[in-house]
C-alpha positions, 0 to 999 in steps of 0.5 A: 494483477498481471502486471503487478505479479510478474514485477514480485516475481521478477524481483524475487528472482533478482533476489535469487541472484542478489550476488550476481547483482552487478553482472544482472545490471550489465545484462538487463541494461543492455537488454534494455538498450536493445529494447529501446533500439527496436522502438526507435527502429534500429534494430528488428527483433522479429520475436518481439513482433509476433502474437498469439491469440484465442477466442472466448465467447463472453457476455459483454456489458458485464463487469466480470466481461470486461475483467476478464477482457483487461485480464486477456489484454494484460496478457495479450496486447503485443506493444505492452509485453513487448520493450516497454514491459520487458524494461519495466521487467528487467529494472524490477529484477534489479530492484532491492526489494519485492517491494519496491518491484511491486512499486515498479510493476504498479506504477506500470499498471497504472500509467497503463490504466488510467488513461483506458478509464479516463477515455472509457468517461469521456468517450465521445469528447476525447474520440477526436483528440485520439484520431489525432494524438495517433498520428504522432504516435510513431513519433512517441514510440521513437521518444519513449525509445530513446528514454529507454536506451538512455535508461539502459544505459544509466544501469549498466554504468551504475548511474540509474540513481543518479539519474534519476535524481538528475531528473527530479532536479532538471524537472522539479515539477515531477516532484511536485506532481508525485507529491501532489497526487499522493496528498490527494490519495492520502486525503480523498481515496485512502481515507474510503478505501481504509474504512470499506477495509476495515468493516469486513465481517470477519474483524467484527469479533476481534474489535467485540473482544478489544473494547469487551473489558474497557470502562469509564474514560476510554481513549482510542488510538486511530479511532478511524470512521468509528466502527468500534463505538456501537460495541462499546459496554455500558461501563464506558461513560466517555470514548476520546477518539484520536486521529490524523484524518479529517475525513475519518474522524467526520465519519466517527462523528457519524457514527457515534450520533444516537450512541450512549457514552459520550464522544470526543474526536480529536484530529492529531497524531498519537505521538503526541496524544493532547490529553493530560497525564493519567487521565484515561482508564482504559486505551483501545488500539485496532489495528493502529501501531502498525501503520504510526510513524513511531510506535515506540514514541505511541507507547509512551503516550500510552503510558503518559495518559493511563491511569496506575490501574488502567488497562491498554487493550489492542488488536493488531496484525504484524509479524508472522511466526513462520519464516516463509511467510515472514520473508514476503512480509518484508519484500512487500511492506515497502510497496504496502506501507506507500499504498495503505497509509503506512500500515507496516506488515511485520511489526511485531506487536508483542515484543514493541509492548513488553519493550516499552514499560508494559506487561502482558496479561493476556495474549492471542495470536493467529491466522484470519482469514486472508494472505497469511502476510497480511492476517497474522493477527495479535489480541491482547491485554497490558498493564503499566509495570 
């Protein structure tokens, strides 16, 4: 959370200064070049060497104890507020986007952190490997150094892109690493974490309203671990359930065990719906188009499958109507949309419907509760033209 908050901060301010944004490469570069003296130990900087601190007198053993601690530590621990962070700091102030400085100050966190978990489970097997990782320590602090002198340099000169894809290409398994972590985030985290999403209490009465009028054939879009089904009525004789996700769609099937209408799960994306033309009366998305690839391709299917008379019934959170709030939604979606399954913050969802061949009978919209960015939210009902 500290972290993460200083690199939107730091990006926001960059943005303030967006039109000074080659002379803020010249200074943070070279601010970063004297970061990476100081760590080889060509240069002192005897601010960077001081700390401060204070005492608190907390319960250990619990889980709020050791928040707080790794609150205090954020705040605190000297080698990372000092060069390291600093550069990560200064590289987010030149980022393009809040986004992508989120993205920055993240990945920083979690560098950060994942190692403290992993000694935290293997305490006592890893007690003798650190004794002896400590004793090379100087050495790394002298390595990361000169990695952050030739990154200031790279930005000074323009060359920070360049770089790094110099990097990818000299070190392709970098790449490969990414993108094997982020398959299995996608396919083993993301999957648990979209599902305790997405059973707070307090989107129970949005999905009651968006299935309250289907009937007969009913396909839902992104059915996701199911949490729709047991509030279907009695008019619903049959639910197809779409989606991408193995894992989601096993717990839907779950969860429709025991249910009255019958249920059919389908794997696959909602571009490409395997269903026949006109052969659904009623379609549910729940918080779905924000997070598709292309929602207008979505909405043809739509169109495709339902019947003259049928009914697109939807809930979804998107673009808020306040300028303010509008402006965070799109410094943060490039960072979210890598983290939440593609999930978009400022889609506009009443205009992507009206635009594609339906019209509006109904429309509510509104704040839940939550980070206004995140909870703006559209109920609705649509008709083919």
């Amino acid at each position: 959370m500290i972290f993460i908050g200083l690199g939107a901060s730091a990006t926001a301010m960059g943005q303030a200064l967006l039109r000074w944004r080659y002379e803020l490469n010249l200074v943070g570069g070279g601010i970063i070049i004297v970061f990476g003296l100081f760590m080889i130990g060509a240069a002192r900087v005897s601010v960077m060497e001081r700390d401060f601190r204070f005492n608190l007198n907390i319960p250990g053993g619990q889980p709020a104890a050791s928040y707080v601690l790794s609150l205090a530590f954020g705040f605190g621990w000297t080698p990372c507020i000092g060069p390291i962070l600093g550069a990560s700091l200064t590289a987010s102030a030149a980022s393009a986007t809040m986004g992508e400085g989120v993205m920055l100050l993240a990945v920083y966190s979690a560098g950060l952190g994942i190692p403290f978990l992993i000694v935290a489970g293997f305490t006592d097997q890893i007690a003798g490997r650190l004794r002896a990782i400590g004793r090379i320590g100087r050495r790394l602090h002298q390595i990361a150094g000169v990695v952050m002198i030739l990154m200031g340099v790279a930005m000074m000169t323009g060359q920070l892109s360049a770089l790094s894809y110099w990097m990818l290409d000299t070190f392709p398994v970098l790449g490969r690493i990414g993108q094997q972590l982020m398959r299995f985030y996608e396919r083993h985290l993301l999957p648990g974490l979209t599902h305790l999403a997405m059973r707070q209490d307090q989107l129970l009465p949005y999905r009651r309203r968006a299935v309250s009028g289907a009937k007969g054939r009913v396909l839902e879009i992104g059915i996701g671990s199911g949490l729709n089904l047991a509030l279907y009525p009695e008019a619903v004789r049959q639910v197809v359930g779409v989606d991408p996700s193995p894992e989601l769609l096993r717990r839907a099937a779950q969860a429709s065990q025991g249910l009255t209408p019958t249920t059919e799960m389908i794997e696959g994306v909602a571009e490409a719906l395997p269903l026949e033309d006109r052969s659904v009366d009623c379609v549910v998305a729940t918080w779905t188009l924000c997070s598709v690839s292309e929602p207008e391709k979505v909405l043809a299917e739509i169109r495709r499958v339902l019947k003259p008379d049928g009914v697109f019934r939807f809930v979804e959170h998107g673009t808020a109507p306040e300028p303010g709030v509008q402006r965070w939604q799109r410094w943060l979606t490039p960072a979210w949309k890598r983290c939440a399954g593609n999930c978009h913050l400022d889609r506009q969802t009443d205009t992507l419907v009206e635009q594609n061949g339906f019209r509006m009978e109904r429309l509510d919209t509104g704040y839940a509760k939550g980070p206004k960015p995140f909870v703006f939210m559209y109920e609705g009902q649509a008709r083919l033209y």
